[in-house]
C-alpha positions as a Python dict, from the first residue, in 0.01 Angstrom:
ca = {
    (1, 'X'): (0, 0, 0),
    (2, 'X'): (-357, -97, -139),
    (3, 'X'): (-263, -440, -348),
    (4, 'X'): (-505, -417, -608),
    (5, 'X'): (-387, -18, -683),
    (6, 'X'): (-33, -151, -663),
    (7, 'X'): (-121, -398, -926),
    (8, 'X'): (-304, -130, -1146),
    (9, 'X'): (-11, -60, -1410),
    (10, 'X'): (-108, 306, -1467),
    (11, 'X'): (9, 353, -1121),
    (12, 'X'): (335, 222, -1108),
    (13, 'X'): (401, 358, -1459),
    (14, 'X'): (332, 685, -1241),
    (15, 'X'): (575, 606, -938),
    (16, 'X'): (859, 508, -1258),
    (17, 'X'): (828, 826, -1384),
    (18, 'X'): (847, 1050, -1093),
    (19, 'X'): (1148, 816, -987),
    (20, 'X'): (1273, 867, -1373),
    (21, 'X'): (1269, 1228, -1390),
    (22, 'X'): (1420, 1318, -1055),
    (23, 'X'): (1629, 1023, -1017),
    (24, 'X'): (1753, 954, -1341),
    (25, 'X'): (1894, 1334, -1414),
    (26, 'X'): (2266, 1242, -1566),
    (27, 'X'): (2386, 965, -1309),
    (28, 'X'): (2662, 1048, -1065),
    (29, 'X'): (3001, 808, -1116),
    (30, 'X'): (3061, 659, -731),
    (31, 'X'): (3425, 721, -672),
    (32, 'X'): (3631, 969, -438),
    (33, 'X'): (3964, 1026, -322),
    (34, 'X'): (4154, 781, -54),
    (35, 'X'): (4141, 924, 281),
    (36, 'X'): (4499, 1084, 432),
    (37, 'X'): (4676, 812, 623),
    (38, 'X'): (4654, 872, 975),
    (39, 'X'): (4965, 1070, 1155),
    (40, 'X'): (5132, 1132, 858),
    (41, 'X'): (5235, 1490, 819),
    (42, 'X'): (5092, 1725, 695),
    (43, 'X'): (5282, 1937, 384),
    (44, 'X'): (5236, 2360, 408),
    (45, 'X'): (4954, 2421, 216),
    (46, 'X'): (5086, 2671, -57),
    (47, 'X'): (4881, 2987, -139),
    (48, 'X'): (4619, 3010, -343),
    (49, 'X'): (4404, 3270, -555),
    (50, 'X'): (4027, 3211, -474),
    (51, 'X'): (3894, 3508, -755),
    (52, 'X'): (4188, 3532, -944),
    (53, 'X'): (4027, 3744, -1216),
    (54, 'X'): (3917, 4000, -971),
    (55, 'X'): (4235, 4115, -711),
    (56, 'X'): (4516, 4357, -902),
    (57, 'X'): (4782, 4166, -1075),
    (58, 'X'): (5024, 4286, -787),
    (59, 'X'): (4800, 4145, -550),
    (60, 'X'): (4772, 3817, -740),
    (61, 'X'): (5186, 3778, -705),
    (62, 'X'): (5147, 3878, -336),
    (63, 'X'): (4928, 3617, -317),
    (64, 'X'): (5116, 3355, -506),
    (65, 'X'): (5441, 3514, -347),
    (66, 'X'): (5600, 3468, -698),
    (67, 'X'): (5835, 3759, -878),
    (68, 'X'): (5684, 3787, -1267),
    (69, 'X'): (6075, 3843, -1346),
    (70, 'X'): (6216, 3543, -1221),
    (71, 'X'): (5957, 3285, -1143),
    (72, 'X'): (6005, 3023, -928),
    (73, 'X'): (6286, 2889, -755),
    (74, 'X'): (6317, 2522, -850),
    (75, 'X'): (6258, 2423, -466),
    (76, 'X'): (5972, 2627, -443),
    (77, 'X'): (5815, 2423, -679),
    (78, 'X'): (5927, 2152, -535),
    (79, 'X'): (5763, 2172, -211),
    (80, 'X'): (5431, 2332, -387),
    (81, 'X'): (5401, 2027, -634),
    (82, 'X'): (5408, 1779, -311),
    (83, 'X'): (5161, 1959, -168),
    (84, 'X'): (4943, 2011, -452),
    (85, 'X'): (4993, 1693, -683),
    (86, 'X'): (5050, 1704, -1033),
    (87, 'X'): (4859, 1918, -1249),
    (88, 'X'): (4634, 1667, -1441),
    (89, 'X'): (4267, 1530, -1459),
    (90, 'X'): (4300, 1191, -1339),
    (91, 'X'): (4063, 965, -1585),
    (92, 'X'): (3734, 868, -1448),
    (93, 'X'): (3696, 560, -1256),
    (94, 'X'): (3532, 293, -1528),
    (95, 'X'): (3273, 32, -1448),
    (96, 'X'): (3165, -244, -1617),
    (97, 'X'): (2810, -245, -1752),
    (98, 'X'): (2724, -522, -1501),
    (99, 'X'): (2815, -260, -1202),
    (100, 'X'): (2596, 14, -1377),
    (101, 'X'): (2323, -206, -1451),
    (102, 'X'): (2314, -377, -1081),
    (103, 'X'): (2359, -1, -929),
    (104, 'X'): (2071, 106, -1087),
    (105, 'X'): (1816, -158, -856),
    (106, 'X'): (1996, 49, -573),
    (107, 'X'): (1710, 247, -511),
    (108, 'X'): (1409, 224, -273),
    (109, 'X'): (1130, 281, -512),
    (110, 'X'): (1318, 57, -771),
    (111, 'X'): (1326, -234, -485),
    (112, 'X'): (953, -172, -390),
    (113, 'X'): (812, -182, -760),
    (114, 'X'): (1013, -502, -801),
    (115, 'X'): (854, -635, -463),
    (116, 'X'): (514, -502, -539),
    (117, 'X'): (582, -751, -877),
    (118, 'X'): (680, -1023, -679),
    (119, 'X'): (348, -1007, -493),
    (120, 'X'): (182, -930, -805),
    (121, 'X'): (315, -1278, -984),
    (122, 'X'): (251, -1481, -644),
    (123, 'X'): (-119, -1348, -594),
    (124, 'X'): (-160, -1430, -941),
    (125, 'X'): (-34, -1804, -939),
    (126, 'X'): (-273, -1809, -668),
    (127, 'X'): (-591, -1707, -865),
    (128, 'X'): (-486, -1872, -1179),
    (129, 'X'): (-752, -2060, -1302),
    (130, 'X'): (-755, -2375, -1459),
    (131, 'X'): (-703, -2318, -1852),
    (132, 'X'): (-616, -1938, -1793),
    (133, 'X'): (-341, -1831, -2072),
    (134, 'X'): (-30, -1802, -1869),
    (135, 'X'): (31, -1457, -2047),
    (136, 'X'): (-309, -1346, -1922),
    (137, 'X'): (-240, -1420, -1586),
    (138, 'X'): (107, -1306, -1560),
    (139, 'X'): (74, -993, -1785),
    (140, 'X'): (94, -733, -1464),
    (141, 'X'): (406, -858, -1320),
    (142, 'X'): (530, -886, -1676),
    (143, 'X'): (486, -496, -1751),
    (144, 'X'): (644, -425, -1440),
    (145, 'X'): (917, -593, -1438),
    (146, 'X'): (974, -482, -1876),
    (147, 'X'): (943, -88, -1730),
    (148, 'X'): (1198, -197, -1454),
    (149, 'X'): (1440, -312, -1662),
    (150, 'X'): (1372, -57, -1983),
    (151, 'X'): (1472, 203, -1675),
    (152, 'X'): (1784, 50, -1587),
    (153, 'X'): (1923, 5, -1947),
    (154, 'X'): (1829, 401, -2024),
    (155, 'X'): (2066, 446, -1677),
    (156, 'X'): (2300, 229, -1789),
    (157, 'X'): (2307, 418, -2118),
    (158, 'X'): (2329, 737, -1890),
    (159, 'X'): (2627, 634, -1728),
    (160, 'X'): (2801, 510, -1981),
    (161, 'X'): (2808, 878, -2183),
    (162, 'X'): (2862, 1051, -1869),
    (163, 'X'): (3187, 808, -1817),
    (164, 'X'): (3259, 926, -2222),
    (165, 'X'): (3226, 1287, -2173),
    (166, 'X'): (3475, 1299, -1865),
    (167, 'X'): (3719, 1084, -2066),
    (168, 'X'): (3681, 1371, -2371),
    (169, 'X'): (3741, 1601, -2096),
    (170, 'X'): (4048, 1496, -2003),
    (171, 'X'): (4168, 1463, -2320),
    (172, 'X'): (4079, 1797, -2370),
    (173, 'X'): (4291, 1969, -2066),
    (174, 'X'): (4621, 1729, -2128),
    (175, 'X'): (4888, 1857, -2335),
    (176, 'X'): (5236, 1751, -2481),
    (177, 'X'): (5606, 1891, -2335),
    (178, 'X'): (5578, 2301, -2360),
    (179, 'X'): (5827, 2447, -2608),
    (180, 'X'): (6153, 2651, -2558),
    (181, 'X'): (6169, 2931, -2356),
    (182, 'X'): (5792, 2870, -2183),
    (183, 'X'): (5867, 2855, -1794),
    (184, 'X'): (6058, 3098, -1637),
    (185, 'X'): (6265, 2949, -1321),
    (186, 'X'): (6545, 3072, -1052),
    (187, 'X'): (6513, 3370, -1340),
    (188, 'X'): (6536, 3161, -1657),
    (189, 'X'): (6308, 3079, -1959),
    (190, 'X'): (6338, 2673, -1954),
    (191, 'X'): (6195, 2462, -2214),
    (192, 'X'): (6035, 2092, -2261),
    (193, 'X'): (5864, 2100, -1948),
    (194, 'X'): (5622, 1865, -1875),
    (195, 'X'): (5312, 2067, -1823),
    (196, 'X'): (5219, 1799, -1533),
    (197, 'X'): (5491, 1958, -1337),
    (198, 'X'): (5359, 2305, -1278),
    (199, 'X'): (5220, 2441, -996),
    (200, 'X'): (5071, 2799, -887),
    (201, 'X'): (5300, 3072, -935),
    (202, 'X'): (5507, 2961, -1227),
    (203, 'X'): (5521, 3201, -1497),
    (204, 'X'): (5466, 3063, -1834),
    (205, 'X'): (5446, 3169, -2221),
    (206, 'X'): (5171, 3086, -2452),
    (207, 'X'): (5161, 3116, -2803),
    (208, 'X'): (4968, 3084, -3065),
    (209, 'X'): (4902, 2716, -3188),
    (210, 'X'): (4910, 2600, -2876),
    (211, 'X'): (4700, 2459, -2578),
    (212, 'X'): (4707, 2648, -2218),
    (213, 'X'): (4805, 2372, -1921),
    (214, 'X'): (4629, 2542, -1647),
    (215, 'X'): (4452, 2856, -1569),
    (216, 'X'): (4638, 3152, -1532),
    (217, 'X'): (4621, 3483, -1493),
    (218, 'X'): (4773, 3754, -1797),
    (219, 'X'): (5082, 3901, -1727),
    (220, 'X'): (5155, 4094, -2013),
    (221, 'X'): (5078, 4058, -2376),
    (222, 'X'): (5373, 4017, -2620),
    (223, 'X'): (5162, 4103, -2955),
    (224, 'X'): (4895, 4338, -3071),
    (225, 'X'): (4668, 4127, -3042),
    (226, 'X'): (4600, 3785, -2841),
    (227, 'X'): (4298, 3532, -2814),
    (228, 'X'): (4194, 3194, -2712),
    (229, 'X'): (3944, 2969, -2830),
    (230, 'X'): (3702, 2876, -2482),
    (231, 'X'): (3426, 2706, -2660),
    (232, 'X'): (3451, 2418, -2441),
    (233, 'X'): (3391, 2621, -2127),
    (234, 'X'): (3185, 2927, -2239),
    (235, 'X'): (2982, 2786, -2515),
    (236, 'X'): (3139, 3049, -2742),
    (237, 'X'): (3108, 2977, -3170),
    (238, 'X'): (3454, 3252, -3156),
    (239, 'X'): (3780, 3341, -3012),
    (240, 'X'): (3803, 3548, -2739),
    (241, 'X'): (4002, 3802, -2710),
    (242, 'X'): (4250, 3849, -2406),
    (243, 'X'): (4434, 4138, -2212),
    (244, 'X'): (4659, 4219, -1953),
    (245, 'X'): (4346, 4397, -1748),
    (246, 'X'): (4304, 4492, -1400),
    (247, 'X'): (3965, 4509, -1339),
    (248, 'X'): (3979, 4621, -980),
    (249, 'X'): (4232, 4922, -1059),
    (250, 'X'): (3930, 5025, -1327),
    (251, 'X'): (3706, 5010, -1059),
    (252, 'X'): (3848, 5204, -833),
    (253, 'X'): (3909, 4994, -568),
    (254, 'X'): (4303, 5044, -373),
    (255, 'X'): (4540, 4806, -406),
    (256, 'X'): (4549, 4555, -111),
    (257, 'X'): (4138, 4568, -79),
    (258, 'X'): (4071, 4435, -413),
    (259, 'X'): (4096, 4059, -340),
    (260, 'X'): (3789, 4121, -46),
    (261, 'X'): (3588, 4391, -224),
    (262, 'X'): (3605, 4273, -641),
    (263, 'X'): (3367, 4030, -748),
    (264, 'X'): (3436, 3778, -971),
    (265, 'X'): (3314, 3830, -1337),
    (266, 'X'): (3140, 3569, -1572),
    (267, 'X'): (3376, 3299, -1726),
    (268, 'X'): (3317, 3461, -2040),
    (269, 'X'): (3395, 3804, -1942),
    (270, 'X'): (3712, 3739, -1781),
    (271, 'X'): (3945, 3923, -2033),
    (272, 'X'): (4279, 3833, -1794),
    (273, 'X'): (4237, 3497, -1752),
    (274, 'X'): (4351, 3197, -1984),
    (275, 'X'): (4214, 2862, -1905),
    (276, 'X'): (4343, 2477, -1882),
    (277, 'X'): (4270, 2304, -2205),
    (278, 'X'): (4211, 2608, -2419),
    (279, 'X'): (4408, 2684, -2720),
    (280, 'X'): (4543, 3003, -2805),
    (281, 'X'): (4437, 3118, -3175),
    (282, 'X'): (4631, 3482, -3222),
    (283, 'X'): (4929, 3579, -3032),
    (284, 'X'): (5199, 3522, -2704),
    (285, 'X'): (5168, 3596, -2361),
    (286, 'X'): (5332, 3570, -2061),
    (287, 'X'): (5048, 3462, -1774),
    (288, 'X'): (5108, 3305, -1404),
    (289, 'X'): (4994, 2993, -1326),
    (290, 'X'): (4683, 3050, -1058),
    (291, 'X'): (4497, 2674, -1047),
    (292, 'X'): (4625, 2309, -1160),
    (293, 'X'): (4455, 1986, -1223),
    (294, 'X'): (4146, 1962, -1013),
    (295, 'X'): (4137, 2298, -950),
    (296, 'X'): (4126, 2431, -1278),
    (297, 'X'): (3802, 2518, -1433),
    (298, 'X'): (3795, 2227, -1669),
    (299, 'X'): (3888, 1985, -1303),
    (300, 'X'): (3601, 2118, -1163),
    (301, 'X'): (3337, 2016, -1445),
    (302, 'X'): (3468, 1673, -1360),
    (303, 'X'): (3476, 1721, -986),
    (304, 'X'): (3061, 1860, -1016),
    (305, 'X'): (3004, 1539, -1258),
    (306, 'X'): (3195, 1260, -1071),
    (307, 'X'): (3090, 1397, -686),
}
């Protein structure tokens, strides 16, 4: 690189922002999940509904090998909670602003501008003449290293919201102990269950008031009329209303084919579908359980912000 361009301050102020715009797009948290230990073994992997909006309801409790009558059996669940972990968004890991602000000299055009300011200061020393203002002499390096560190505090800043919006996020999906008669297991309605401990397949009731713990699919509608509020998934200002809808019967397509040959419909125009973290505004419904924790639609917002 040409030193005296590399000096000029219109042209790093031109690197910064092509680093700023495609760099600094809402900052990534590091974390992950810890590796399976080797030779331990492996749990069945129970089944799971890819487009659960789209196959017939029959085919969705094929799939989920679960009886809409009597739920569960208790060591079904069992074996599908081990395998799946509990149904919660685990918090986001937190940093401390010393971390953020340290991770965001991490980069290769960050570390070159700050060594092109390095230079910048030495060459200057160098040429300083005797009697020169100080400020004069050192004003390059000076700018650089001020548009350096104005960067890193607007990542920091970054960061730190990000790490605030997953935290409202899973506040949002939790939920308190589900009422009386709201999971049916080995055949009966059971009440205060924790919502943590249920897996695909159970069948659940929802009623009005209160929040959905996972997504599920509509079984059957107990009222005239049902809705849920999705604003924090769809964007939508209103409720939207629900029903017990097959959309691959309406299309024609047989029983059996429709989890291959129906596509999956926009979030906001699945009418069979109740999601984690929701609240229901009019109405009870009986839906089965078809995603938990990560899985859910809420899980993966988090998931496409933490990865």
């Amino acid at each position: 690189m040409n030193l005296a361009l590399a000096r000029r301050p219109s042209f790093l102020l031109f690197l910064l922002f092509v680093h700023s715009t495609f760099a600094h797009l809402p900052l990534p948290l590091r974390g992950g999940g810890k590796a399976p230990r080797r030779g331990a073994p492996e749990l069945p992997r129970p089944p799971i509904v890819l487009r659960p909006s789209s196959p017939a309801l029959s085919d969705v409790l094929r799939i989920l090998d679960v009886d809409d009558r009597l739920g569960l059996a208790s060591s079904d669940v069992a074996r599908r909670l081990a395998a799946l972990g509990p149904n919660k968004v685990d918090p986001p890991p937190s940093a401390s602003i010393f971390f953020l602000l340290v991770e965001q000299f991490d980069d290769r055009l960050v570390q070159i501008l700050l060594a092109v300011a390095v230079l910048s200061a030495t060459f200057a020393y160098m040429e300083t003449s005797v009697g020169e203002s100080l400020w004069k002499t050192f004003m390059e390096p000076l700018v650089i290293l001020s548009i350096l560190f104005l960067n890193a505090a607007t990542g920091v800043a970054q960061s730190l919201s990000a790490e605030k919006s997953l935290s409202a996020l899973v506040d949002m999906s939790s939920s308190g102990l589900m009422e009386d008669g709201a999971v049916l297991r080995d055949g009966l309605w059971e009440g205060q269950v924790d919502p943590v401990d249920l897996v695909p397949g159970d069948v659940v009731r929802v009623r009005a008031g209160e929040k959905i713990p996972a997504d599920a699919r509509i079984v059957k509608v107990e009222t005239s009329a049902f809705s849920t509020e999705e604003g924090g998934l769809t964007g939508e200002s209103v409720a939207t209303m629900k029903a017990a809808r097959d959309f691959g019967a309406e299309e024609g397509v047989r029983e059996g084919d429709t989890y291959e040959y129906c596509e999956e419909k926009p979030l906001a125009e699945r009418e069979n579908m109740v999601y984690g973290g929701t609240t229901v505004t009019v109405g009870s419904a009986v839906c089965v359980v078809v995603a938990t924790g990560r899985e859910t639609e809420m899980g993966k917002i988090q998931k496409g912000v933490v990865a």
